[in-house]
DSSP file (Angstrom, degrees, kcal/mol; ACC not computed):
  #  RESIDUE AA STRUCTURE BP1 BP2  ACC     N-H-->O    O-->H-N    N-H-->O    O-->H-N    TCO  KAPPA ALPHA  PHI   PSI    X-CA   Y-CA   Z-CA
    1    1 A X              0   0    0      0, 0.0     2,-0.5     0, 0.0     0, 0.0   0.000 360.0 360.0 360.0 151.0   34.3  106.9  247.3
    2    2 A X        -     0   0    0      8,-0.0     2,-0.5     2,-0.0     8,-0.1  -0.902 360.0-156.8-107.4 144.3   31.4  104.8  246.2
    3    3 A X        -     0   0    0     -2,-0.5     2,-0.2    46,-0.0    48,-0.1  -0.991  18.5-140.9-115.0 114.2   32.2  101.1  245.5
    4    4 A X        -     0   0    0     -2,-0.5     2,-0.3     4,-0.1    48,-0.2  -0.570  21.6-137.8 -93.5 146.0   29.6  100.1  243.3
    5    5 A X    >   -     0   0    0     46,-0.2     3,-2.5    -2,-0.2     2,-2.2  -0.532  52.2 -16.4-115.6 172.9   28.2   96.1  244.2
    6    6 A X  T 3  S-     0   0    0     -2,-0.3    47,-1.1     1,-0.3    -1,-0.1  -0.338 128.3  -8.6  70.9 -85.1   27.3   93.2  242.2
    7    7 A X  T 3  S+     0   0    0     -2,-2.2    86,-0.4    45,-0.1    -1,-0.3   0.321 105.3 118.3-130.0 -23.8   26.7   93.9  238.5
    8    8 A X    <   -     0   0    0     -3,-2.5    43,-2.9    84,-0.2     2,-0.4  -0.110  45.2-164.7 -60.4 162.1   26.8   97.7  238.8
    9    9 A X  E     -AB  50  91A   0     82,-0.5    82,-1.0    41,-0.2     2,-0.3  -0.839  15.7-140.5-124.0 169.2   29.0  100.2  237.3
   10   10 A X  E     +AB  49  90A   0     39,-2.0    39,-1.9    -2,-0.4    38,-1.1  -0.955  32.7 177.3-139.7 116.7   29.2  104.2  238.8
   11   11 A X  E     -AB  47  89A   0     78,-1.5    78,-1.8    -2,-0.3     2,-0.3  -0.926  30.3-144.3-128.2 133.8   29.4  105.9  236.0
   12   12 A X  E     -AB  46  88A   0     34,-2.0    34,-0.7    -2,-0.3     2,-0.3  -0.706  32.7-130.5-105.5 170.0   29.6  110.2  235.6
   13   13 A X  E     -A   45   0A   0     74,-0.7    32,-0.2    -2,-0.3     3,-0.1  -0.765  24.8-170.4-119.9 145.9   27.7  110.8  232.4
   14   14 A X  E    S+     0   0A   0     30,-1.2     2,-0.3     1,-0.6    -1,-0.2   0.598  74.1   4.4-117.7 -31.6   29.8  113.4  229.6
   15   15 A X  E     -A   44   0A   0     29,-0.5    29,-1.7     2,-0.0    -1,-0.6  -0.880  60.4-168.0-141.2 162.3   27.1  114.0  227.2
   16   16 A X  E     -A   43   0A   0     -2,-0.3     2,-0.9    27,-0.2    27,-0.2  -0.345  12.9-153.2-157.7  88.4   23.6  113.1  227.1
   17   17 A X        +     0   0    0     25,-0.7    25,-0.3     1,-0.2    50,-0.1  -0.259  50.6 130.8-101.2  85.0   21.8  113.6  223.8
   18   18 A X        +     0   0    0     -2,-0.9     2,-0.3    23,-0.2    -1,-0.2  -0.045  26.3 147.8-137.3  32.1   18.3  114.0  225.3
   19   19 A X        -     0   0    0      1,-0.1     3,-0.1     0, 0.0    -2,-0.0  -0.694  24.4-175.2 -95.4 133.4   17.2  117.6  223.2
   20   20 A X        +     0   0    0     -2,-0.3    12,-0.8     1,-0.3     2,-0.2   0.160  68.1  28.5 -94.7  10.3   13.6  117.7  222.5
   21   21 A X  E     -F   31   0B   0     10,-0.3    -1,-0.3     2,-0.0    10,-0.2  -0.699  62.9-150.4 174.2 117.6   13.8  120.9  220.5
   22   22 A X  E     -F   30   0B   0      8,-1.9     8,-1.6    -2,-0.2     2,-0.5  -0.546  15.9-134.9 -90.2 162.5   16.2  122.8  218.4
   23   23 A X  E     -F   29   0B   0      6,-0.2     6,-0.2    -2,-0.1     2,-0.2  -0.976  15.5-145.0-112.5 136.0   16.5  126.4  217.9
   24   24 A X    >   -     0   0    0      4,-1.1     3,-2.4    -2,-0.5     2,-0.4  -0.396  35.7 -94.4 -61.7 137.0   16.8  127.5  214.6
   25   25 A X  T 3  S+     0   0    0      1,-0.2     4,-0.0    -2,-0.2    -1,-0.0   0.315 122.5  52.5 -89.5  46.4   19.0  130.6  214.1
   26   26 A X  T 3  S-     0   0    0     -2,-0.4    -1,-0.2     2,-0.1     3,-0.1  -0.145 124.7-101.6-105.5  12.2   16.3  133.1  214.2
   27   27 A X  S <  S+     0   0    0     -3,-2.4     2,-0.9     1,-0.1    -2,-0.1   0.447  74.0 133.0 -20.0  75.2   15.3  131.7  217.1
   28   28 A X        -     0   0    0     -4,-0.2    -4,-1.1    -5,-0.1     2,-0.3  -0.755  46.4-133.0 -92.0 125.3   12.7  129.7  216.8
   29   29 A X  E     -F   23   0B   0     -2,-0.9     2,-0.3    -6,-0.2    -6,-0.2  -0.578  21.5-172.1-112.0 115.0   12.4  126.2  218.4
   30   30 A X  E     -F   22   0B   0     -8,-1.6    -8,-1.9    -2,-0.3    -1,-0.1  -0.728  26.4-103.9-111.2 165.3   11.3  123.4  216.3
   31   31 A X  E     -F   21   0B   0     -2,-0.3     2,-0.8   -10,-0.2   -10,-0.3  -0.266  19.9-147.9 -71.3 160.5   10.4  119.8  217.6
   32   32 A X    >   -     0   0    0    -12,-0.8     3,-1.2     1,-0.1     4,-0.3  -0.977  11.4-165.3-127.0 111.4   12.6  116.8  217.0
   33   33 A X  G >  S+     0   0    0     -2,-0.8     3,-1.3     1,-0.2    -1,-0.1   0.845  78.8  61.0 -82.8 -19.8   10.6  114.1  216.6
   34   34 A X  G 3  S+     0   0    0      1,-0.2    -1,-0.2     2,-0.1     3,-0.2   0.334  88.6  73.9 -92.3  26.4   12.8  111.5  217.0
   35   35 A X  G <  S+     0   0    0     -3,-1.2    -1,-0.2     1,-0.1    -2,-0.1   0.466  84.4  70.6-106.0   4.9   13.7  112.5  220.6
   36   36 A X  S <  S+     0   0    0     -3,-1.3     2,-0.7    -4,-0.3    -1,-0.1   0.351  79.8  88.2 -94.8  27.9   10.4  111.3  221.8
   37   37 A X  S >  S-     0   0    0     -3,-0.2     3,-0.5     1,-0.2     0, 0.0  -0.968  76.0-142.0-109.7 142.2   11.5  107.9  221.2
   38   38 A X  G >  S+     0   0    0     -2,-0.7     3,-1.5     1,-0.3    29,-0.3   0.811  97.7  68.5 -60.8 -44.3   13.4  106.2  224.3
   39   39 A X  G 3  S+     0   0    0      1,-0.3    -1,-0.3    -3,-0.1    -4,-0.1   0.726  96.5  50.3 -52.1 -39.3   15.6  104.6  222.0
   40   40 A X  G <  S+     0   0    0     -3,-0.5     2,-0.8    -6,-0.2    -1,-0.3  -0.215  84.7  96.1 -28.6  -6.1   17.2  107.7  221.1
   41   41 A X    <   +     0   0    0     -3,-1.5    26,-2.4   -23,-0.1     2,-0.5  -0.825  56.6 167.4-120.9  55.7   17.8  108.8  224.4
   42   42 A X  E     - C   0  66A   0     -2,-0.8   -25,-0.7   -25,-0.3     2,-0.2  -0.852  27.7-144.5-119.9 143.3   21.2  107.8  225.0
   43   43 A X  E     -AC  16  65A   0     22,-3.3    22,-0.8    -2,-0.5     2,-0.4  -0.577   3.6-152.0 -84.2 131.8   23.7  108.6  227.7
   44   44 A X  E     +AC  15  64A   0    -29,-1.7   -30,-1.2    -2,-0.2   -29,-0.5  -0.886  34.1 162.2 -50.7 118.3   27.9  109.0  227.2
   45   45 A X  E     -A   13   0A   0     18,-3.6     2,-0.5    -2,-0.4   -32,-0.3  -0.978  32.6-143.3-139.1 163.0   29.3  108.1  230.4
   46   46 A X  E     -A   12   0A   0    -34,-0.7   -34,-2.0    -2,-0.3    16,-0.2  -0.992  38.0-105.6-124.8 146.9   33.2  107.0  231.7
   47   47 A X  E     +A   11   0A   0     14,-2.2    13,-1.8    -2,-0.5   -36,-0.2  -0.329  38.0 174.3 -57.2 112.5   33.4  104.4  234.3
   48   48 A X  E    S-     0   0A   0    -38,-1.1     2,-0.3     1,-0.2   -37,-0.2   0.798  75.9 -18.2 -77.6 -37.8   34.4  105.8  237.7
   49   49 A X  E     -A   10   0A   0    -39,-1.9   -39,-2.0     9,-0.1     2,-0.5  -0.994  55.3-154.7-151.7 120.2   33.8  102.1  239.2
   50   50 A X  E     -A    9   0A   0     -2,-0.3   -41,-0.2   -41,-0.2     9,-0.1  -0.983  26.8-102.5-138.1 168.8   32.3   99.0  238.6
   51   51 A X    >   -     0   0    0    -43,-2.9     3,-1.3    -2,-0.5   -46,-0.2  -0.145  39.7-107.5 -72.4 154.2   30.9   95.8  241.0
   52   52 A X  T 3  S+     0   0    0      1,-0.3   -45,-0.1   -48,-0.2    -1,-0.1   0.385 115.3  62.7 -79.5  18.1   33.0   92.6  241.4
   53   53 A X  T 3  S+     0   0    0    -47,-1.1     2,-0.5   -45,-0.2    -1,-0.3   0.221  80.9 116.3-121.2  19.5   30.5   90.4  239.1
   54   54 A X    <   +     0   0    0     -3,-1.3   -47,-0.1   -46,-0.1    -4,-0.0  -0.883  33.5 172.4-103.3 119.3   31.2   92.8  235.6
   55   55 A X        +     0   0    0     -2,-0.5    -1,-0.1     1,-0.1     3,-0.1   0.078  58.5  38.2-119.5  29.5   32.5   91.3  233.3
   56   56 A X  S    S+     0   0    0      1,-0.1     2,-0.4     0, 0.0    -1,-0.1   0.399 103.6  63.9-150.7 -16.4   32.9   93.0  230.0
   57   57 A X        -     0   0    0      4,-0.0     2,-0.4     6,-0.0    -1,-0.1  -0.918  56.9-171.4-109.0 133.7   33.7   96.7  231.2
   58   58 A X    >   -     0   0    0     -2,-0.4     3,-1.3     1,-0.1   -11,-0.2  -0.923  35.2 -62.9-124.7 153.5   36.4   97.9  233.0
   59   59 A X  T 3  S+     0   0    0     -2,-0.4   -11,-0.1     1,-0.2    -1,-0.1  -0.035 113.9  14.6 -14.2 122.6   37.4  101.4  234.7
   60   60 A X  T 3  S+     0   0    0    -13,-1.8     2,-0.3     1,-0.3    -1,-0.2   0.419  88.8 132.7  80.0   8.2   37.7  104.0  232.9
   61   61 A X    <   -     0   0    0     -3,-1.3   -14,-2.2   -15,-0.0     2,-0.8  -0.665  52.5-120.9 -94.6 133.4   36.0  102.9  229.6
   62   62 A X        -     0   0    0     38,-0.3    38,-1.7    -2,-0.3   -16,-0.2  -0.742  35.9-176.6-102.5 101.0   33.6  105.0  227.9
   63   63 A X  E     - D   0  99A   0     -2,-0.8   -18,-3.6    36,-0.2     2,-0.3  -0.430  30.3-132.6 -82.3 163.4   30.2  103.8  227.3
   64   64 A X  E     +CD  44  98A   0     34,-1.2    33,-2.0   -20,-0.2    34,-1.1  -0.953  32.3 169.1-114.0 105.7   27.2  104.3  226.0
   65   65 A X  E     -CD  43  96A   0    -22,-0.8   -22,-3.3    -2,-0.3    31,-0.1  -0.826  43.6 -95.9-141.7 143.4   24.0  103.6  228.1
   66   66 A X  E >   -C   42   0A   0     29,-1.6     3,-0.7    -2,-0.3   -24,-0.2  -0.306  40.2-135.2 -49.5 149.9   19.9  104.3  227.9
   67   67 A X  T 3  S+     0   0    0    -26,-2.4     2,-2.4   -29,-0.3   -25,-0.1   0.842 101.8  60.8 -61.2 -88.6   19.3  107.9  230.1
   68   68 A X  T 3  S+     0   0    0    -30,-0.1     2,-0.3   -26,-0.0    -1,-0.2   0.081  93.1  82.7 -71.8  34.5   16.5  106.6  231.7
   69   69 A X  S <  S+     0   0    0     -2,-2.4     2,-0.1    -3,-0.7    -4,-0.1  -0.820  75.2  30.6 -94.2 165.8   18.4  103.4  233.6
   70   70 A X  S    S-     0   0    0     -2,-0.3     2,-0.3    19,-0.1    21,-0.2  -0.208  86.5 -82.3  97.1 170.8   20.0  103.5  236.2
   71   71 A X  E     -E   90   0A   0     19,-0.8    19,-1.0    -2,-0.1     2,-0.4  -0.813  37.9-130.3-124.1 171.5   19.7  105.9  239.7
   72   72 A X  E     -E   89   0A   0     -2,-0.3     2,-0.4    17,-0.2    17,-0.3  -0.987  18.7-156.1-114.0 110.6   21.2  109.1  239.7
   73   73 A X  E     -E   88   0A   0     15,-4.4    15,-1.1    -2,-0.4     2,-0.4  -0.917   7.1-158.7-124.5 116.3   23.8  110.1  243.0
   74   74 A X  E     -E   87   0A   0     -2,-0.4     2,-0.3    13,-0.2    13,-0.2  -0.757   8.3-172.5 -98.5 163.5   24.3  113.6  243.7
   75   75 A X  E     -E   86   0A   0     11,-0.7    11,-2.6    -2,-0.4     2,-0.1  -0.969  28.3-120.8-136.8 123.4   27.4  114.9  245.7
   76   76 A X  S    S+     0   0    0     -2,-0.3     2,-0.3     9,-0.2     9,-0.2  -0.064  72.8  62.0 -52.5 129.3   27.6  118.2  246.8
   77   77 A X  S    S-     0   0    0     -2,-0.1     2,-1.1     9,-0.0    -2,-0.1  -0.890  90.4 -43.2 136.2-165.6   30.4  119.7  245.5
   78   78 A X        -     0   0    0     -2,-0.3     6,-0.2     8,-0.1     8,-0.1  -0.822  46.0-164.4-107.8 103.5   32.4  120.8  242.1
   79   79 A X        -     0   0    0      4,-2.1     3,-0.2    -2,-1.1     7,-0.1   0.098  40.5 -87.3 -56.0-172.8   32.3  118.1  239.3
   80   80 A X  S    S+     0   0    0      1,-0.2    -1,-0.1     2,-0.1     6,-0.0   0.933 127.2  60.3 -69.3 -42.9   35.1  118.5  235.9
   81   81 A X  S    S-     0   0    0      1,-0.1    -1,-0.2     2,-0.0     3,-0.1   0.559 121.2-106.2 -78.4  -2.0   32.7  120.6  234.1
   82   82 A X  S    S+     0   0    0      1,-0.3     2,-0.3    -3,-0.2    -1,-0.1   0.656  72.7 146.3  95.8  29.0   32.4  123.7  236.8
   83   83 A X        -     0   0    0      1,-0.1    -4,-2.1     2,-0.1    -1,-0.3  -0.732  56.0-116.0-106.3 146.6   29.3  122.5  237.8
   84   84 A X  S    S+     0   0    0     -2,-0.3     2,-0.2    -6,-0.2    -1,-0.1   0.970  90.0  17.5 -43.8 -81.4   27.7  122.6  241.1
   85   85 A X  S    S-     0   0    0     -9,-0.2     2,-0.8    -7,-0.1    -6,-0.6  -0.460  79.6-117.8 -76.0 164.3   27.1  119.3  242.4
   86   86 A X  E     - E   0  75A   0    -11,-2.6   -11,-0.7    -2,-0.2     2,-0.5  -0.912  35.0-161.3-121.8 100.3   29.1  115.7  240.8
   87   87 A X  E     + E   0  74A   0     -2,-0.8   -74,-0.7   -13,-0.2     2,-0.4  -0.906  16.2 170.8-129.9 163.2   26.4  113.4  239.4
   88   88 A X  E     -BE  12  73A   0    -15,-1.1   -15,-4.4    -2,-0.5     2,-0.5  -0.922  19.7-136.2-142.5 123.9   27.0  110.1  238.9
   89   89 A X  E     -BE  11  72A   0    -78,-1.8   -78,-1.5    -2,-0.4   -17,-0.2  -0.912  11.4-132.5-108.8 150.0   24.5  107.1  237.9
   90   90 A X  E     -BE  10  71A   0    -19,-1.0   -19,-0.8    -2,-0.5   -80,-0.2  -0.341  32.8-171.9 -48.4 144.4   24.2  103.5  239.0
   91   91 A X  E     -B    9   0A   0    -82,-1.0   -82,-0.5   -21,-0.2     5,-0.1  -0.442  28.7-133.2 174.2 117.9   24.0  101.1  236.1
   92   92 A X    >>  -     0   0    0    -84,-0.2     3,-0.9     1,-0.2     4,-0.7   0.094  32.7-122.5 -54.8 146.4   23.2   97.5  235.7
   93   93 A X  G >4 S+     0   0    0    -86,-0.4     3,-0.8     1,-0.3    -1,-0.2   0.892 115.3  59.3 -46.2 -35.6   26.2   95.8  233.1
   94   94 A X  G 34 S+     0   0    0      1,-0.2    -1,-0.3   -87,-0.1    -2,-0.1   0.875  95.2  55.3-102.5  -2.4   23.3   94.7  230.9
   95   95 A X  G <4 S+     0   0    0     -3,-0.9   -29,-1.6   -30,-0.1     2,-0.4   0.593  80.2 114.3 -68.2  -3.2   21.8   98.6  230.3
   96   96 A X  E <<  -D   65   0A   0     -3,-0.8   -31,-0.2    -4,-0.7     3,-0.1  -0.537  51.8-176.4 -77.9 124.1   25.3   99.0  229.1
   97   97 A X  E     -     0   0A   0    -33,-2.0     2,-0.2    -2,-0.4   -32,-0.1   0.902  57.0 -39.3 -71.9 -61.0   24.4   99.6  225.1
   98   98 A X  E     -D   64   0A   0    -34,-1.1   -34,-1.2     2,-0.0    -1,-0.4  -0.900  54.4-133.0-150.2 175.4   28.1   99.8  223.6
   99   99 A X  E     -D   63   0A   0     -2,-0.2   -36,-0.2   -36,-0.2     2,-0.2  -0.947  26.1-109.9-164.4 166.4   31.6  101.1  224.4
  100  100 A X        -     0   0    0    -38,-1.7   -38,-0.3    -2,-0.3     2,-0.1  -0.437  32.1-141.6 -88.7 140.1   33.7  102.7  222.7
  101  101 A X              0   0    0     -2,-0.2    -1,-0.1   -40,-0.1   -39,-0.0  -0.318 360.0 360.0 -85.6 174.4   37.0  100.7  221.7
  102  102 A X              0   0    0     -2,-0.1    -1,-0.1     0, 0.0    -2,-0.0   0.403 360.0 360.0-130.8 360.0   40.6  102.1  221.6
């Protein structure tokens, strides 16, 4: 188990809305322009963990975080989705965008 420290969370990512091209159903693949904007680029994750100095997120809460923060940790092995490896990112409390309320 990873105990994440400080201000981090360890987070496994469910979706990640990062498509730089649709296909059409003929297929042909047109651009999406608005995925070359960073803002746009955003991560779904739920909290596996988070560091003892976070204070607005708790386990098991699902947020919403820029892709590119954060570190990435793979673990060898079978994640939920049947996938080889389990990855997971690092992510400071304040890259945290939203989360979703219940």
């Amino acid at each position: 188990m990873i105990q994440p420290l400080r201000n981090f969370l360890l987070v496994s990512p469910i979706e990640i809305t990062t498509e730089r091209e649709q296909k059409t159903a003929s297929g042909i693949y047109v651009a999406n322009p608005k995925a070359n904007r960073v803002d746009t680029q955003v991560a779904k994750a739920k909290v596996d963990a988070v560091g003892k100095d976070v204070k607005e997120i708790e386990k098991g809460d699902t947020v919403y975080y820029n892709f590119f923060s954060g570190n990435s940790i793979i673990t060898p092995g079978k994640d939920a989705y049947g996938k080889d490896d389990l990855e997971q990112h690092l992510v400071w409390e304040e890259d945290i965008l939203a989360k979703e309320t219940k």
